[in-house]
PLY file of the C-alpha trace (Angstrom):
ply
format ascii 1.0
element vertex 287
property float x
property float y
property float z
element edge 286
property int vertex1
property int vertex2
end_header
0.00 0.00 0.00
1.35 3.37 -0.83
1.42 6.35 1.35
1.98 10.24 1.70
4.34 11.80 3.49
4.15 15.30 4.66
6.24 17.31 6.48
6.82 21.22 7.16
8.42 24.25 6.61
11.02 24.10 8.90
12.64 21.09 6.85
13.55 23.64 4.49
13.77 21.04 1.60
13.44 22.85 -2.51
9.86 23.19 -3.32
11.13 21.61 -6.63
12.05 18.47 -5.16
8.87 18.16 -2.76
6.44 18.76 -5.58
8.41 15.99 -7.65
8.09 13.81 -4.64
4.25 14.38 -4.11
5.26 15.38 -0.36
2.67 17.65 1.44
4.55 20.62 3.17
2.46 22.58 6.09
3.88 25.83 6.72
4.28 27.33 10.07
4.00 31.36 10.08
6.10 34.22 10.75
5.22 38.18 12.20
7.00 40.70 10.88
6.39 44.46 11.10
2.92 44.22 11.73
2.09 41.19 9.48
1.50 37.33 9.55
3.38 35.56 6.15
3.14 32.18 5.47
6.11 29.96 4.05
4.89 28.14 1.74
2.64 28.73 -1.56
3.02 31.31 -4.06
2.64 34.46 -1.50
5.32 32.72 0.79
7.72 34.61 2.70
11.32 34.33 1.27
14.75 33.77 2.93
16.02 36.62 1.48
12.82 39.09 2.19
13.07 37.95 5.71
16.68 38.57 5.56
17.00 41.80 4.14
13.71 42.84 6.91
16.04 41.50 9.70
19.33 43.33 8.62
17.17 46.74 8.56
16.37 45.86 12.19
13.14 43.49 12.15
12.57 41.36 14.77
10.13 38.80 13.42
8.56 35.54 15.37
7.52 32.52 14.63
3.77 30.55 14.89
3.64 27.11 15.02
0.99 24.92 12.83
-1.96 24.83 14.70
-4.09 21.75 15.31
-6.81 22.59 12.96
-4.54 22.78 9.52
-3.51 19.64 10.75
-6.59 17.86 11.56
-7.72 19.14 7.92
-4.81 17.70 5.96
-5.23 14.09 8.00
-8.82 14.08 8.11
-8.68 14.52 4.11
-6.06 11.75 3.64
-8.50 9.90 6.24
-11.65 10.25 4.26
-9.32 8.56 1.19
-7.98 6.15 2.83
-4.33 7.14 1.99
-2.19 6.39 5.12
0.26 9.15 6.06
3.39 9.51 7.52
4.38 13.27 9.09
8.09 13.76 9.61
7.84 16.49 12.46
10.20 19.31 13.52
11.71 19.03 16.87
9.21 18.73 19.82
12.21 20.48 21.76
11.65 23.73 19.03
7.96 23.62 18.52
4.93 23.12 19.81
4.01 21.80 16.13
4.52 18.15 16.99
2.24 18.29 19.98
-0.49 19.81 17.77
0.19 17.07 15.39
-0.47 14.12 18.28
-3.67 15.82 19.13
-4.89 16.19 15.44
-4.51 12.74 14.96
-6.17 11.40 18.11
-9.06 13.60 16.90
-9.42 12.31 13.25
-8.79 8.43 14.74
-12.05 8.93 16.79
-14.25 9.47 13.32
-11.94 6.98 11.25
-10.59 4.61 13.97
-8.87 2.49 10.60
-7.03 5.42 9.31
-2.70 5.35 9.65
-1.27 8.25 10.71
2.28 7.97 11.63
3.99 10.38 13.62
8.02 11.45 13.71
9.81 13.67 16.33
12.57 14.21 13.91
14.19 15.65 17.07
15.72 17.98 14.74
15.29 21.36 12.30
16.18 22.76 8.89
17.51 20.02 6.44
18.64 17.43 9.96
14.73 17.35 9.49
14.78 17.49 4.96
17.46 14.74 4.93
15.09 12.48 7.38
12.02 13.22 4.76
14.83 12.24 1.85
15.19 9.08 3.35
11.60 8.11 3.74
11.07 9.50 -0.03
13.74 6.97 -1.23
12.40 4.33 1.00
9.26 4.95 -0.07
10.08 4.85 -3.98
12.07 1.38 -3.12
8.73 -0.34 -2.47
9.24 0.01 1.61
6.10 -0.10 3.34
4.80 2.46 5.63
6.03 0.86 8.69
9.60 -0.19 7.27
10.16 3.49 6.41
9.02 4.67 9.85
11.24 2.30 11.21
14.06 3.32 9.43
13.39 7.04 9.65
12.50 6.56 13.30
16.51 4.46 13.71
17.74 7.65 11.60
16.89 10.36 14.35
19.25 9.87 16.95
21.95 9.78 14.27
21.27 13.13 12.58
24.17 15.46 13.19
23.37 18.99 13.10
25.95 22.07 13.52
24.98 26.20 13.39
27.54 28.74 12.92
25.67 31.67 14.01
26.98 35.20 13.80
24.53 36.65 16.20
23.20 34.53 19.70
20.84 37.38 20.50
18.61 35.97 17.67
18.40 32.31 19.68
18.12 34.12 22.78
15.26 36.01 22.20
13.39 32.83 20.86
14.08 31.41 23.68
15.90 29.03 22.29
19.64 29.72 24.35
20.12 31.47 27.79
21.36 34.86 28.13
24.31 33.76 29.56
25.12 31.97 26.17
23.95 34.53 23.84
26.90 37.32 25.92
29.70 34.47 25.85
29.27 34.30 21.83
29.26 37.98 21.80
32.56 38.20 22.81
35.11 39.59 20.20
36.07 37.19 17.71
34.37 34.23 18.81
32.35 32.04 16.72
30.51 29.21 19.12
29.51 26.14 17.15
25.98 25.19 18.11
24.40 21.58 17.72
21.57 20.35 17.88
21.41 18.23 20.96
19.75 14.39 20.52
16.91 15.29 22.39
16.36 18.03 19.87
17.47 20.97 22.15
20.31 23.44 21.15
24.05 23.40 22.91
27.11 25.17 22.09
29.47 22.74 21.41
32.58 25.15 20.67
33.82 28.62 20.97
36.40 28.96 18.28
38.38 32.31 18.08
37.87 33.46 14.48
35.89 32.70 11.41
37.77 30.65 9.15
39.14 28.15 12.41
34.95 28.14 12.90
34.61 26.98 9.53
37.58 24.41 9.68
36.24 23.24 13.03
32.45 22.50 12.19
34.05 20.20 8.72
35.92 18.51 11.38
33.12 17.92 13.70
30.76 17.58 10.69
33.14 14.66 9.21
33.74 12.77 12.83
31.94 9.18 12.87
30.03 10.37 9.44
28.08 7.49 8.29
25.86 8.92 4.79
28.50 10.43 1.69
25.56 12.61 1.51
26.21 16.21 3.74
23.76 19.94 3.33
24.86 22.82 4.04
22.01 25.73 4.22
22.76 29.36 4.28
21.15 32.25 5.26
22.96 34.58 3.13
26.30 33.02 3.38
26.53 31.24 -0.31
30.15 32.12 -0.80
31.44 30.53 2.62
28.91 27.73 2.08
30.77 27.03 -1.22
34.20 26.91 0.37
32.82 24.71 2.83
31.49 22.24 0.23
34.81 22.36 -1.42
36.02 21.37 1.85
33.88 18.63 3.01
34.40 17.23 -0.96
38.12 17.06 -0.02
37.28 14.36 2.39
37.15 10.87 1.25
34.17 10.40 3.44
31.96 12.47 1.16
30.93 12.10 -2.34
27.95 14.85 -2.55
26.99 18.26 -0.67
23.79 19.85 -1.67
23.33 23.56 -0.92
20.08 24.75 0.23
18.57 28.10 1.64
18.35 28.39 5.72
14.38 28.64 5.00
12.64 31.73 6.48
11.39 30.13 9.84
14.97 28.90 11.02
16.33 31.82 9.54
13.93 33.82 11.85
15.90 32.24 14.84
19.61 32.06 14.05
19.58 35.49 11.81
21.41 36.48 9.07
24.82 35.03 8.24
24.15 31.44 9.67
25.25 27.93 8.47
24.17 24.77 8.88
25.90 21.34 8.32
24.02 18.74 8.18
24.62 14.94 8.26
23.73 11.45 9.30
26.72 9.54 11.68
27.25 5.76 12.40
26.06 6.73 16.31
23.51 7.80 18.12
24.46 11.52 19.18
23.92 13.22 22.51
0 1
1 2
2 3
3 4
4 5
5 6
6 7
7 8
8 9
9 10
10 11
11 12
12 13
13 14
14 15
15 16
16 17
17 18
18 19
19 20
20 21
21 22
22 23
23 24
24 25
25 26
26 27
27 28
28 29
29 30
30 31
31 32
32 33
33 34
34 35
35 36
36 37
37 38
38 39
39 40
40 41
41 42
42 43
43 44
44 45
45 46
46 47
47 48
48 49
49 50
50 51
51 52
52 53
53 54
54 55
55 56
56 57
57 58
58 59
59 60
60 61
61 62
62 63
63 64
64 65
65 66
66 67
67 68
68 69
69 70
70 71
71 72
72 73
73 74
74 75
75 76
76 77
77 78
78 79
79 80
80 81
81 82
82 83
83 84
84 85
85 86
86 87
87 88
88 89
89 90
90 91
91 92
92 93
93 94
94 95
95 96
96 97
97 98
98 99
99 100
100 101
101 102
102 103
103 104
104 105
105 106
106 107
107 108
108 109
109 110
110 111
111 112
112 113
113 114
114 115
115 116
116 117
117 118
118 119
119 120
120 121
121 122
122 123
123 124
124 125
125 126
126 127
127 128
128 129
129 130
130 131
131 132
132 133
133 134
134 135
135 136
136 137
137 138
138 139
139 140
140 141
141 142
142 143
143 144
144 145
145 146
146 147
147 148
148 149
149 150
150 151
151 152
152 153
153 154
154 155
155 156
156 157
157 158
158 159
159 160
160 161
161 162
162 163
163 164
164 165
165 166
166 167
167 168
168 169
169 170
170 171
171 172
172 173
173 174
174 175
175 176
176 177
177 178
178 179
179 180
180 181
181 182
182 183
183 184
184 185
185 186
186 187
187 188
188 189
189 190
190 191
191 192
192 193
193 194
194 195
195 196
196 197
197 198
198 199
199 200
200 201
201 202
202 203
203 204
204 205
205 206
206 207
207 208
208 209
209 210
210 211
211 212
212 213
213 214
214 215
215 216
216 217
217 218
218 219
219 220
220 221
221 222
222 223
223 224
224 225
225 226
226 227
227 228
228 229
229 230
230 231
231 232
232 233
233 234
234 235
235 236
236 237
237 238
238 239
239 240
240 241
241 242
242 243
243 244
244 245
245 246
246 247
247 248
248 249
249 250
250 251
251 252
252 253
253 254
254 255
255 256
256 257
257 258
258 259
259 260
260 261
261 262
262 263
263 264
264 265
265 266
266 267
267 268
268 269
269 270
270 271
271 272
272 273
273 274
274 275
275 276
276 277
277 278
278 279
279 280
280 281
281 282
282 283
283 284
284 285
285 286
């Protein structure tokens, strides 16, 4: 039996490559200046309009998707009878996940037959894309539902995630770091290295005096235990030092391809302008 599989905007995956995969994206939303945008359709919010807003001195925040666009999109699949698998942003990050769950227990009390299968990803940006990439390949292999649950779900602790960020203020006023964190990156010169934790919470990992020894550091860390040749890098207006980190990572025998994506508007909303992401999936289970 085949099945959809949706996800959301925080996976930041090419809206080329989800419409070619038949994969249902939900879009959380984003205030700015006044104004709710959502980030995905034709009217979406860009990276790059949200970028250029922030660098004039926007400070825009996030909405998570609620439980009624959810309990639409499953109740529809329901009413088909086309199981469904969600990939989820981080439960640690969102209160989307949650909504999710209780979207699903509602639509299971009028069609107690439907299949709706769940992910905490336990992870954001492409850590979450690469975990719907998986499930699309499994999918297109002839895997089942449940085999490509089961392999997405053996996937999540092994997602490695790393943030350069030039700015902590962003993550702390989302919430997302402590104060106390935010004024240790601010100190001159010093680039931390966040990851995201495997409980899907944030942690510096590094404080590395200087931007290129930042960049050389998070390859490093990036390559260590590396299971998948496969690595992304997303950039929120950082395309240059995301190619030299490609050319990098490519020097390595451990990796054959490196795609380059956008840090999509939502993320982007929390880490600010100039931030990079590696993303990759080790041998391990991480932290």
């Amino acid at each position: 039996m085949t099945f959809k599989i949706l996800t959301d905007s925080t996976a930041d995956l090419p809206e080329n490559w989800t419409q070619e995969q038949g994969i249902e994206v939900l879009g959380l939303t984003i205030q700015l200046d006044g104004r709710t945008y959502e980030t995905v359709g034709p009217d979406r919010l860009t990276s790059d309009q949200l970028l250029a807003k922030m660098e004039a001195g926007s400070q825009p925040t996030t909405s998570q998707i609620n439980v009624g666009q959810f309990e639409e999109a499953f109740r529809t699949y329901a009413k088909e009878g086309t199981a469904v698998l969600y990939v989820a942003f981080a439960s640690a990050l969102s209160g989307t996940y949650q909504s999710a769950v209780m979207a699903r227990d509602m639509v299971l009390e009028d069609f107690p037959d439907a299949v709706i299968t769940i992910i905490d990803t336990k992870a954001a940006s492409m850590g979450e894309g690469l975990l719907v990439m998986k499930a699309a390949e499994a999918r297109a292999a002839g895997k089942s539902l449940t085999e490509t649950a089961d392999l997405i779900q053996s996937l999540v602790p092994k997602v490695k995630t790393y943030f350069l960020v030039d700015d902590l203020n962003h993550l702390m006023r989302g919430g997302r770091i402590s104060k106390t964190a935010a004024l240790m990156g601010s100190l001159v010169n010093i680039k931390p290295i966040i990851a995201v934790k495997g409980d899907g919470t944030l942690d510096s990992v590094a404080k590395v005096r200087g931007k290129k020894k930042a960049q050389s550091e998070v390859v490093r860390l990036t390559l260590d235990g590396i299971a998948d040749p496969r690595v992304v890098i997303a950039y929120a207006g950082e395309r240059e030092t995301a190619e030299n980190l490609k050319e990098q990572l490519l020097a390595s025998d451990q990796v054959t391809e490196v795609l380059l994506v956008p840090l999509g508007p939502v993320i982007s909303t929390h880490t600010g302008p100039g931030t990079l992401g590696l993303f990759s999936i080790a041998a391990e289970n991480q932290d």
